[in-house]
C-alpha positions as CSV (number, residue, x, y, z in Angstrom):
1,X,0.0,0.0,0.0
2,X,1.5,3.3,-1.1
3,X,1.5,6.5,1.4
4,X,0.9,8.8,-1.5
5,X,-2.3,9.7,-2.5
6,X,-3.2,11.6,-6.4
7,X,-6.1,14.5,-5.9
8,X,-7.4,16.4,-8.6
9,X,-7.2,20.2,-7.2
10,X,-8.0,22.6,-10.5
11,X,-11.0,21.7,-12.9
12,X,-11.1,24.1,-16.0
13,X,-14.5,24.8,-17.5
14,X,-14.4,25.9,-20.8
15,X,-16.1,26.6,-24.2
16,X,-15.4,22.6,-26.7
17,X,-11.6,23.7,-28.5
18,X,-10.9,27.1,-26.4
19,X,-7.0,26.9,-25.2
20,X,-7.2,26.7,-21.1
21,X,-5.9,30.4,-21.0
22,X,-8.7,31.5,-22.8
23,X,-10.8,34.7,-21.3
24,X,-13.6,32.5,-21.6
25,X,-12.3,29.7,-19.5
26,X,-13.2,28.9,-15.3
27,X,-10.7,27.4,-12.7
28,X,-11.7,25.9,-10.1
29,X,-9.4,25.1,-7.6
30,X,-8.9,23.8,-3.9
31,X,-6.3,26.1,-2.7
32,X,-4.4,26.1,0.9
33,X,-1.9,29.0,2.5
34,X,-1.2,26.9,5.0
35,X,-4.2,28.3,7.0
36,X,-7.4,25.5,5.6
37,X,-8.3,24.8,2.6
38,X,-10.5,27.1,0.6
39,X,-11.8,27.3,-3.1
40,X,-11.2,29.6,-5.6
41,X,-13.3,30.3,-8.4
42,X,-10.8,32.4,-11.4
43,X,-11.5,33.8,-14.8
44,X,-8.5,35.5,-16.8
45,X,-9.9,38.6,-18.9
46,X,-7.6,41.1,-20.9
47,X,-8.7,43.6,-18.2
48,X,-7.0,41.2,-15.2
49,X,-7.8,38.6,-13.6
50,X,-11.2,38.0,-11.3
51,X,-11.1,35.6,-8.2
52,X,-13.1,34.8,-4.9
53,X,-12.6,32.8,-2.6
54,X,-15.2,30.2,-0.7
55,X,-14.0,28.6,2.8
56,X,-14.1,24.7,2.1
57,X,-16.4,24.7,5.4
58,X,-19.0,26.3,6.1
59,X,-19.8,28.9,3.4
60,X,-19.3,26.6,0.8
61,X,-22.0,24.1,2.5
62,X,-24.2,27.0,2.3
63,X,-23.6,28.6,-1.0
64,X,-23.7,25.3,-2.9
65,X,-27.5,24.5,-1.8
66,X,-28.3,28.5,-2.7
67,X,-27.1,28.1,-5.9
């Protein structure tokens, strides 16, 4: 039994053929400063990037049923 473990931390939602770095493209990604892990939601437009952030806890049990 191995001690390492492979977890899938960024999904990319994007229009079918659109390069990953496209402005039209979505990351979603568990992300951790070393204080919790927390999700970020990210979209790349020529006018800078757009990110917020959902605590993996609490908020997030509560915004998935609300959306």
């Amino acid at each position: 039994m191995s001690e390492y473990e492979a977890r899938t931390t960024r999904v990319t939602v994007n229009k079918k053929g659109e390069p990953i770095f496209s402005h039209l493209a979505t990351h979603i990604e568990i992300a951790d400063e070393a204080g919790g892990e927390f999700l970020t939601v990210k979209q790349c437009r020529d006018d800078g990037e757009q990110c917020i952030t959902i605590d993996a806890g609490e908020e997030w049990s509560v915004l998935k049923l609300e959306i």
